[in-house]
C-alpha positions as CSV (number, residue, x, y, z in Angstrom):
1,X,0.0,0.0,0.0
2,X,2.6,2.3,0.7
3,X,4.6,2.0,-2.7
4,X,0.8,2.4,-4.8
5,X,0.5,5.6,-2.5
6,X,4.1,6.7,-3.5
7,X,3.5,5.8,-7.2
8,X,0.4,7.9,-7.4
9,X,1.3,10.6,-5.5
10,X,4.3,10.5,-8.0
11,X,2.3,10.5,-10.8
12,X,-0.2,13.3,-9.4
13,X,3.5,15.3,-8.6
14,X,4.5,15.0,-12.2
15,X,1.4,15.9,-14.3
16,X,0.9,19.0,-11.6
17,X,4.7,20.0,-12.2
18,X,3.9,19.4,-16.2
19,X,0.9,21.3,-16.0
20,X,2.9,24.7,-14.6
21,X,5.7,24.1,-17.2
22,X,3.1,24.6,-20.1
23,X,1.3,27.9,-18.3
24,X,4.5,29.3,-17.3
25,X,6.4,28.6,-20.9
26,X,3.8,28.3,-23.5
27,X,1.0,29.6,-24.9
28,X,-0.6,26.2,-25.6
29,X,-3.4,26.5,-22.6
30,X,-6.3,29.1,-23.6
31,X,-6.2,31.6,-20.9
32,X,-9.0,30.3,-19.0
33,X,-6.8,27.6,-17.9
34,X,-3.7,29.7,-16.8
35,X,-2.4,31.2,-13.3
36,X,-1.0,34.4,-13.2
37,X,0.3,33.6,-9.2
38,X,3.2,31.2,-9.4
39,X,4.5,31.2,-6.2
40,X,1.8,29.3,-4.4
41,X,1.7,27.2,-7.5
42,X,5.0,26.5,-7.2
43,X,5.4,25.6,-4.0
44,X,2.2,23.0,-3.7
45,X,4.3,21.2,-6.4
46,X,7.2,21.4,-4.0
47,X,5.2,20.3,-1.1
48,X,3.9,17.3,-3.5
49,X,7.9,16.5,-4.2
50,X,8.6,16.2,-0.7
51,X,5.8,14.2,0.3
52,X,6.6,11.4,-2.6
53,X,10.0,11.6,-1.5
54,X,9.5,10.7,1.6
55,X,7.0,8.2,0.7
56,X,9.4,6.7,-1.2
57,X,11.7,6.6,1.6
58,X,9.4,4.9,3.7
59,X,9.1,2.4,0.8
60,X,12.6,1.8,0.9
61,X,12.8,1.2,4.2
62,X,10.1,-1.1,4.7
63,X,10.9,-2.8,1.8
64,X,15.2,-3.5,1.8
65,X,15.8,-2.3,5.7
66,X,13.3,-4.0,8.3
67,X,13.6,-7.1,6.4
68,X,17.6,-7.0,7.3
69,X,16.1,-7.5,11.2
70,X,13.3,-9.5,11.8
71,X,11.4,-9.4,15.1
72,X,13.0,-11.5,17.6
């Protein structure tokens, strides 16, 4: 559960990020669908990145160190 919680928040993290590259480089998106504000944008994404990497931490960790000590 914890990896399918750190692949889709990865996912969602990516398309999000994607998303503010095309309004803040292009002109692809018809206005309706562009921000003018990136800062709070920009740091949801980052707050998005840190929570998928530290799922993927915990993913690690459960996965390649507990296994190293089983319960006695």
């Amino acid at each position: 559960m914890l990896a399918v919680c750190h692949g889709i928040l990865g996912v969602i993290a990516e398309l999000f990020g994607l998303y503010i590259l095309l309004v803040a480089g292009t002109k692809i998106l018809p206005e309706s669908f562009r921000f003018t504000r990136y800062k709070a944008w920009m740091r949801l994404a980052l707050v998005l990145w840190w929570l998928d990497l530290i799922l993927g931490l915990a993913t690690y960790f459960r996965w390649y160190v507990l296994p190293l000590y089983p319960p006695k």
